[in-house]
MARKETI-706766 format. One line per field, with one value per residue (C-alpha): residue number from 1; residue in one letter; x, y, z. Coordinates in Angstrom, 1 decimal. Layout:
<vexmis>
pos: (NUM,...)
code: (A,...)
xx: (X,...)
yy: (Y,...)
zz: (Z,...)
</vexmis>
This chain:
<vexmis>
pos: (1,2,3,4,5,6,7,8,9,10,11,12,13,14,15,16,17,18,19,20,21,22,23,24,25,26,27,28,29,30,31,32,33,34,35,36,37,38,39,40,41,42,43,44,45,46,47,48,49,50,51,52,53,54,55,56,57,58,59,60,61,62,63,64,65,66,67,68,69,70,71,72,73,74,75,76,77,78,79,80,81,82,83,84,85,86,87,88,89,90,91,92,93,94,95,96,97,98,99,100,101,102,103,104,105,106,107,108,109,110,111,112,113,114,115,116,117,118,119,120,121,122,123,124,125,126,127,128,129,130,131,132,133,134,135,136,137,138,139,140,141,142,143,144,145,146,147,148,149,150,151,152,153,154,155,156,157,158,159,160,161,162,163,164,165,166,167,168,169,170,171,172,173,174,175,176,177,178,179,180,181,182,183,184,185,186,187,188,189,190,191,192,193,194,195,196,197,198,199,200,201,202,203,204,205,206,207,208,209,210,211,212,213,214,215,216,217,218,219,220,221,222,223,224,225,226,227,228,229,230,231,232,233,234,235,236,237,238,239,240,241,242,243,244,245,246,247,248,249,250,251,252,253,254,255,256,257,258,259,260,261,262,263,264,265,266,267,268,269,270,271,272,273,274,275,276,277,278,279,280,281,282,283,284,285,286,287,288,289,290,291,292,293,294,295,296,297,298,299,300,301,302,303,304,305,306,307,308,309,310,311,312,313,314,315,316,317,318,319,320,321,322,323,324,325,326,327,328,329,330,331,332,333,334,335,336,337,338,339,340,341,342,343,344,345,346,347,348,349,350,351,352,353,354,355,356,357,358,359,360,361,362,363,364,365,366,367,368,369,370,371,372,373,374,375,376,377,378,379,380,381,382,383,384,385,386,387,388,389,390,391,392,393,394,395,396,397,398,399,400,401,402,403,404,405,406,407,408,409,410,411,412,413,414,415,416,417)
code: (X,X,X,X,X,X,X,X,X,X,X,X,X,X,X,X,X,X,X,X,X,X,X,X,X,X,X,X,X,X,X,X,X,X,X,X,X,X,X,X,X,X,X,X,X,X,X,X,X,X,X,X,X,X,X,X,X,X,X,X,X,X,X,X,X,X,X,X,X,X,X,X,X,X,X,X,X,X,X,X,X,X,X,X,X,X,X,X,X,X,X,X,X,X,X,X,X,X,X,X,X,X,X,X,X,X,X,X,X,X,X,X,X,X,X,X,X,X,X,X,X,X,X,X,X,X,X,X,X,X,X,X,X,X,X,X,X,X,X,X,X,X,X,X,X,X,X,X,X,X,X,X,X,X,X,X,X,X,X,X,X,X,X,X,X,X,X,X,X,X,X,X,X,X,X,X,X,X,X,X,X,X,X,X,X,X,X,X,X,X,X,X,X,X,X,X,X,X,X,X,X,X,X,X,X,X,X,X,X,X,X,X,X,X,X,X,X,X,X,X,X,X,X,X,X,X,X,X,X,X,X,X,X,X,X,X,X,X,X,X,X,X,X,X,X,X,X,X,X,X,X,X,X,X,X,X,X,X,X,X,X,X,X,X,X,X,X,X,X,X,X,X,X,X,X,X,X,X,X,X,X,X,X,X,X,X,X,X,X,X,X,X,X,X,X,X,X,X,X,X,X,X,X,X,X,X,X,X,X,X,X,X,X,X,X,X,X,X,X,X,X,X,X,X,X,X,X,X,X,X,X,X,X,X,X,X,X,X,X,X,X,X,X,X,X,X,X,X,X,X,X,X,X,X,X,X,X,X,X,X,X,X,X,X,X,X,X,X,X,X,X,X,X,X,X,X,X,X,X,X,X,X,X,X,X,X,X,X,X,X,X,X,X,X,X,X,X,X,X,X,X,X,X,X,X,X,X,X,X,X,X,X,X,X,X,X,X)
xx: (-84.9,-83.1,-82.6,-86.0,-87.6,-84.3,-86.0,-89.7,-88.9,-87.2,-89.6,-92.4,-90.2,-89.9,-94.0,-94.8,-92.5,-93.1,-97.0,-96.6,-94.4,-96.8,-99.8,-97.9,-97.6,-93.9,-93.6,-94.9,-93.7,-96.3,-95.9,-94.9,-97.2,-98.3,-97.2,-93.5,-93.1,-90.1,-88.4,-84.6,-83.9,-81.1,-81.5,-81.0,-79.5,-77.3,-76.7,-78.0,-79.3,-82.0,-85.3,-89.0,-91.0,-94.7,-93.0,-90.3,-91.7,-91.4,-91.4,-92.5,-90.7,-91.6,-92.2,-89.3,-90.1,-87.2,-87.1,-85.9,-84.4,-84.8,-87.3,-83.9,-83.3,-86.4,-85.0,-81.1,-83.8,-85.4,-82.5,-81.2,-84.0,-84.9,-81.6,-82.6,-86.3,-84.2,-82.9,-84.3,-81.2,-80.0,-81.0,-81.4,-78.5,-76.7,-78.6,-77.3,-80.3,-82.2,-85.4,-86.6,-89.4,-88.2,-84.4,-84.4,-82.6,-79.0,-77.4,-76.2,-72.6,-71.1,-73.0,-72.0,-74.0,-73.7,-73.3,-73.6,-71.7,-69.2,-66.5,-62.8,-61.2,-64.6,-65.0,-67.3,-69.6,-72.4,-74.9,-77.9,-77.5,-74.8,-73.8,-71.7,-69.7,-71.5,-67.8,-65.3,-67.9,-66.2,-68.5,-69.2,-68.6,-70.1,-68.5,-69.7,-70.0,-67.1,-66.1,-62.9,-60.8,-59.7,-60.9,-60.9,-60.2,-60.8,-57.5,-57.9,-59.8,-56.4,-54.4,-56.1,-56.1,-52.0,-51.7,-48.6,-47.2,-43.4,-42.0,-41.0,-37.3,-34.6,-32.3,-29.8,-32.2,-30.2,-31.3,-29.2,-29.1,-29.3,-28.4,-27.9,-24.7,-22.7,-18.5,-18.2,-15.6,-15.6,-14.5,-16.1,-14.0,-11.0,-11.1,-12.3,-9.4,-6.8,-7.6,-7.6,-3.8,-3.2,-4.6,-3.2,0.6,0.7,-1.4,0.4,-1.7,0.0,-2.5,-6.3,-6.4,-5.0,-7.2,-10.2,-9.2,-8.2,-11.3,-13.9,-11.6,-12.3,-15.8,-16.6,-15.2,-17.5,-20.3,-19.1,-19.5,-15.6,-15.5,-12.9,-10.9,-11.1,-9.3,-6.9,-5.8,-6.0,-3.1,-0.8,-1.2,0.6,-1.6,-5.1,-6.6,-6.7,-8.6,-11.7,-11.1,-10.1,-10.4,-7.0,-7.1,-9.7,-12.5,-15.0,-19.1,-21.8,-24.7,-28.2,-28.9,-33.2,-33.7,-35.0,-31.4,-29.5,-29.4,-27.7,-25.3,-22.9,-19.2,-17.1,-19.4,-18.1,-20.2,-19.5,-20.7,-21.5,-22.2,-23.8,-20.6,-19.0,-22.0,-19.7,-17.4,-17.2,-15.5,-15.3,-15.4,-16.3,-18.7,-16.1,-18.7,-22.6,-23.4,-25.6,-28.2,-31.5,-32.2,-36.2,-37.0,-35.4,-35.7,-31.9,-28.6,-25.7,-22.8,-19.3,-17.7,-14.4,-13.9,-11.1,-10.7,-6.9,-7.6,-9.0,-12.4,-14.7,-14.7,-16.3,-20.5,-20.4,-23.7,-23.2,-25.2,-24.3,-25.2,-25.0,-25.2,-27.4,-27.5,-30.4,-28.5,-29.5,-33.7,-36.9,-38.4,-41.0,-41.0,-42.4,-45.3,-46.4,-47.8,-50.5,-50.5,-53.8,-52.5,-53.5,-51.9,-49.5,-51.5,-50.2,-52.4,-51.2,-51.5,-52.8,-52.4,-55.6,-56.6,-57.4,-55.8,-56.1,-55.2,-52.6,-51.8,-47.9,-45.1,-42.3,-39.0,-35.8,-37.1,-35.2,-35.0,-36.9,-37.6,-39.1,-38.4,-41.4,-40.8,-44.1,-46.7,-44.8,-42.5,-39.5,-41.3,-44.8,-46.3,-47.3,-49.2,-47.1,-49.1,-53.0,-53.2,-55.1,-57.9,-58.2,-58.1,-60.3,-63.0,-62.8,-63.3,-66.5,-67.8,-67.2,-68.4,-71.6,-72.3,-72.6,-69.8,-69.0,-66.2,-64.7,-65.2,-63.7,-65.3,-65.3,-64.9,-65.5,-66.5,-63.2,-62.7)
yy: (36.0,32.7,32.6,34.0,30.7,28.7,29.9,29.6,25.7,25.4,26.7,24.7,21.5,22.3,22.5,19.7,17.6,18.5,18.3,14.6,13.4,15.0,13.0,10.0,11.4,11.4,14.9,18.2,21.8,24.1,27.0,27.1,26.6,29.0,26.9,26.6,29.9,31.6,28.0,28.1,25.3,24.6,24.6,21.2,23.2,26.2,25.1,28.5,28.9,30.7,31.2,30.3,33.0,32.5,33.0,29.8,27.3,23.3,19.8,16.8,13.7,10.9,12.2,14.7,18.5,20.3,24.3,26.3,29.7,31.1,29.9,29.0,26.4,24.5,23.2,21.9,20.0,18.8,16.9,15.7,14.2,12.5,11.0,9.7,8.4,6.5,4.6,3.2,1.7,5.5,7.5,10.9,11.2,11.9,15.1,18.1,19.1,19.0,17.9,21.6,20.2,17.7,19.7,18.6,15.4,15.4,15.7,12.8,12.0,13.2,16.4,19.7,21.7,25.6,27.4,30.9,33.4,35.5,37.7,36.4,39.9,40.8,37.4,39.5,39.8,36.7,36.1,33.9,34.0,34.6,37.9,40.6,41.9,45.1,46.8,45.5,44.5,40.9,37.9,36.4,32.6,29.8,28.4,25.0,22.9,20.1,17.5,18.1,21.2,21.8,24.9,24.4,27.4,27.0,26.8,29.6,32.1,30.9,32.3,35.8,36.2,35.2,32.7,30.9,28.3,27.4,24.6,23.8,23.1,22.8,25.9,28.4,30.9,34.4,37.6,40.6,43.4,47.6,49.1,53.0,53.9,56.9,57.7,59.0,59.6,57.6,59.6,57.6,54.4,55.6,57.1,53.9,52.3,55.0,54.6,50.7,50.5,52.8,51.0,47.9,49.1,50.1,47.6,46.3,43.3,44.3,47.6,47.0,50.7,50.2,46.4,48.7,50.7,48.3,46.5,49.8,50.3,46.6,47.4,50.4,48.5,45.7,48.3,49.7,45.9,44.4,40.9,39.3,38.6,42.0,43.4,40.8,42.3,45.5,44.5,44.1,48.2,50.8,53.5,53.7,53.5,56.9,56.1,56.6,59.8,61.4,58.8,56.9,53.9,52.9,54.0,53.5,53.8,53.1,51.3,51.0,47.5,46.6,44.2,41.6,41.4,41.3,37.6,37.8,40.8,39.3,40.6,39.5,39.5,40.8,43.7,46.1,50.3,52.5,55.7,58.2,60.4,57.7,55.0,52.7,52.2,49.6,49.4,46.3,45.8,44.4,44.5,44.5,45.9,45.5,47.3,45.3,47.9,49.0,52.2,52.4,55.2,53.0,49.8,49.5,49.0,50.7,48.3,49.9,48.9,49.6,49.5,49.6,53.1,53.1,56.1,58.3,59.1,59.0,61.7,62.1,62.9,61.1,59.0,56.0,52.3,49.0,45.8,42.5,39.3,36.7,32.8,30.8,27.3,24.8,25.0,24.0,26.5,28.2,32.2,35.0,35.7,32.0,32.5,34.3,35.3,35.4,36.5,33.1,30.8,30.6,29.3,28.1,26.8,23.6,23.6,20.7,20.7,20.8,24.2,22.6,24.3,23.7,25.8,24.3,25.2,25.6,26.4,28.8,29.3,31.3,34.7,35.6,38.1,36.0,32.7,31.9,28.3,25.7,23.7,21.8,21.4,21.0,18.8,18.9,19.5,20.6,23.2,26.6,29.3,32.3,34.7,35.1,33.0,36.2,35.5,32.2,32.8,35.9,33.8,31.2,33.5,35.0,31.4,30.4,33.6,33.9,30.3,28.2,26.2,26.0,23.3,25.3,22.8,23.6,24.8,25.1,28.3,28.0,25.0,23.0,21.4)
zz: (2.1,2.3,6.0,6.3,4.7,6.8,9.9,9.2,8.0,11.4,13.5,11.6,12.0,15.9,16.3,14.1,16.4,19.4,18.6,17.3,20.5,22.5,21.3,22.1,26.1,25.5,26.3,26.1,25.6,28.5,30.4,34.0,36.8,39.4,42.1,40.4,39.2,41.8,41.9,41.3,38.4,36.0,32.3,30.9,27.8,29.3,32.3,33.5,37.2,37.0,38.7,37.1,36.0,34.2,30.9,31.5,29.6,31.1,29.6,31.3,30.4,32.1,35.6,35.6,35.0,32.5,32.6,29.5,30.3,27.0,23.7,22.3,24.3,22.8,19.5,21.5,23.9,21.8,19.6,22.9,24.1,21.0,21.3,24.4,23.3,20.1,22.9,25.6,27.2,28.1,31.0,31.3,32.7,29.6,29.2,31.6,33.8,37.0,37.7,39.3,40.6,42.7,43.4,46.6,45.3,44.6,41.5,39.6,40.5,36.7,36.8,37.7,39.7,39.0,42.5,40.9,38.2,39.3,37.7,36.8,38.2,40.9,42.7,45.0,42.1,42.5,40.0,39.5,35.3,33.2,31.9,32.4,35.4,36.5,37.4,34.4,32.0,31.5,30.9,33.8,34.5,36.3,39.3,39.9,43.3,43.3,46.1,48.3,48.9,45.5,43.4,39.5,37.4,33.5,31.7,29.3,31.8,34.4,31.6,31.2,34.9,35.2,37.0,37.3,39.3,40.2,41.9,45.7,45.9,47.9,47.2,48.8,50.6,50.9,51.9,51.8,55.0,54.1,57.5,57.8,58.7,59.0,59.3,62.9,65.5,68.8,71.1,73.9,72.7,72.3,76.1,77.3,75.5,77.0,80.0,80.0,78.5,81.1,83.9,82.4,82.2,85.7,86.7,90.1,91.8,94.9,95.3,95.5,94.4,91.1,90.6,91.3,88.8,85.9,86.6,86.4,82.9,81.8,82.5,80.7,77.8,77.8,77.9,74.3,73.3,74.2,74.6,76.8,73.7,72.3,75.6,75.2,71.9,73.4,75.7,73.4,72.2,73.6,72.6,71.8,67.8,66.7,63.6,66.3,66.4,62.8,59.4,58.0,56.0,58.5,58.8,61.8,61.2,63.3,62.3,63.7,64.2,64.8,67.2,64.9,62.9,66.5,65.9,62.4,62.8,65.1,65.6,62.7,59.8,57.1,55.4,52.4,53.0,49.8,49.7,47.5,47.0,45.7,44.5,42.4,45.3,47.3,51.2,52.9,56.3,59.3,62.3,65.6,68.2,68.8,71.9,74.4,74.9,73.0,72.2,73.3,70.9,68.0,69.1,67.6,69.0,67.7,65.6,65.2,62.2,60.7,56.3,55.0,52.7,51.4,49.3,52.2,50.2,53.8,55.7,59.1,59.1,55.3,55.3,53.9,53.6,55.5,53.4,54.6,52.9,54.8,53.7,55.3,53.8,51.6,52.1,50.7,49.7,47.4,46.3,48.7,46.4,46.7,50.4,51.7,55.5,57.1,60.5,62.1,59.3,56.5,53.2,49.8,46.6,45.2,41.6,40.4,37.1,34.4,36.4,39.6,43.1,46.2,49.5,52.1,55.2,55.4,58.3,57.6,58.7,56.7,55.0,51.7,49.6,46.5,48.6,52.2,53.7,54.0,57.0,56.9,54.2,51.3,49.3,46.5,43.4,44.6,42.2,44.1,42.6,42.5,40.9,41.1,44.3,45.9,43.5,44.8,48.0,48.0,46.0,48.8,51.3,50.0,49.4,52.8,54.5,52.0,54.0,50.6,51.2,55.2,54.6,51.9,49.3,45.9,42.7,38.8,37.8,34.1,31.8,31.6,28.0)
</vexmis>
């Protein structure tokens, strides 16, 4: 019964008031007119976008026309513009609004202008009014048109969506190699090498028949991947290494190298195989031989390798897994999850700071496992979102293609306090 007679007072409060200031052709509360009903205004309260329908009701206040999107807007108007009225020094402009019937004119400068409502977690979602998301059933929040590139998120919505941010730094960028690899006789190799120490010991320079055939010997070897210094060592054996043939404390393995790592797995680098027999062991060993062709129906060349197994645990046909440990150097660089390729560019989102991000175009160099290299675009100690940057960039996308925003100019998304 009490809030009964609480409301009825404040609703008789709100007429008397609005009846007296309306005598004085201050202003006055009517309904909307034909010709502005379908208009799109703003709410001088809410904020709301909305359009005018013949049940909006207006004020007129000294030339401007004000649009209410609900009756209980009526009563906040009001106690702002009396504020306003108590002092004629102020101008309008400290009351949000929009004079709808002349929005043709820009905002003022320290206004924000609502764009539309959209959804935190459905950015496709675009409203006119607040509400709720039609998919998740979140309330949906206002994303307001803002100079620059930069996109503004409101702190405490940037939270519930995850976003975080890390810093660009310069770092040791590493990635590590899995190669599959299995123990394997080379029965190829150890010919070629028999018949090179062969050739080789009865090598007389004297006979063009024997140089003929020291040289086709020298050959086939540099087609299993010999370099000149390998046959050099070779030289110095009298018989060829019959751990190419049946396992011994060395092992042999071949390994399918992709094109794209030929660059990185050279002869000499040092690698470590495990296997699933024996997962917690570790063999080292080393990569002695890449062979010079492709395969075309891999697209991989085959590496020989040799791992040391002094306890005779590999036995031929035994499948096993190449790693390799890759360093990039000391880099600047920023985490994986931090970029986003479009096909045509490399983009990251600066944060800011006080929710506001801002896409930016980067070049990168070094892939790691964790980290990629930034070799233009950034610096030491930029912030970089590394999660939720997909939401930002998804909601810029449909901005720019819905044609609202053609220089991708950033936005509010949510009343930051």
């Amino acid at each position: 019964m009490k809030k009964f007679v609480l409301t009825v007072s404040l609703l008789l409060s709100v007429v008397i008031i609005f009846t007296s200031c309306a005598k004085t052709g201050e202003y006055k509360l009517r309904p909307a007119k034909t010709s502005e009903i379908g208009m799109q205004a703003i709410c001088p309260v809410t904020s709301n976008v909305f359009n005018v329908s013949k049940e909006t009701k207006a004020v007129d206040y000294k030339g401007k026309t004000y649009f209410l999107c609900c009756p209980d807007c009526s009563a906040d108007f009001q106690k702002k513009l009396g504020i306003v009225m108590s002092n004629d020094s102020k101008k309008m402009s400290g009351m949000k609004g929009m004079d709808a019937a002349k929005d043709t004119q820009p905002a003022p400068s320290n206004e924000k202008v609502i764009m539309y409502w959209t959804c935190p977690m459905h950015p496709q979602i675009k409203e006119k009014n607040s509400g709720q998301c039609p998919i998740c059933g979140m309330d949906l929040v206002p994303v307001y048109k803002k100079e620059g590139n930069r996109i503004g998120v409101d702190i405490e919505k940037g939270k519930l969506l995850g976003l975080k941010s890390e810093a660009a730094r310069v770092m040791e960028v590493s990635k590590k190699l899995r190669l599959p690899a299995s123990v394997a006789f080379d029965n190829d190799l150890f010919i070629a090498q028999q018949e090179y120490i062969l050739s080789y010991k009865n090598f007389n320079a004297q006979s063009k028949g024997q140089s003929d055939i020291l040289d086709a010997a020298k050959f086939h070897l540099t087609l299993l991947g010999y370099t000149d210094n390998d046959i050099k060592e070779l030289e110095k054996q009298t018989q060829p290494d019959k751990t190419l043939l049946y396992p011994g404390d060395k092992v042999w393995m071949f390994a399918d190298i992709y094109s794209g790592d030929l660059q990185i797995i050279k002869p000499g680098k040092n690698v470590i195989a495990v296997t699933d027999t024996y997962p917690s062991v570790k063999f080292y060993g080393k990569v002695i031989f890449v062979e010079p062709a492709i395969n075309s129906e891999t697209h991989s060349a085959k590496a020989r390798i040799v791992v040391d197994d002094k306890k005779n645990l590999l036995k031929l046909g035994m499948y096993a897994n190449i790693d390799v440990e890759i360093s990039g150097g000391q880099l600047l660089a920023v985490p994986k999850t931090a970029l986003i390729n479009t096909g045509m560019r490399n983009i990251v989102y600066i944060d800011y700071g006080n929710g506001e991000y801002e896409p930016i175009d980067v070049k990168t160099g070094f892939v790691g496992d964790e980290y990629i290299e930034i070799k233009s675009g950034l610096k030491a100690g930029n912030l970089v979102v590394t999660n939720g940057n997909f939401m930002l960039d998804s909601e810029s996308q449909l901005r720019s293609s819905s044609g609202q925003d053609s220089g991708m100019q950033g936005m509010d998304m949510g009343n930051k306090k």
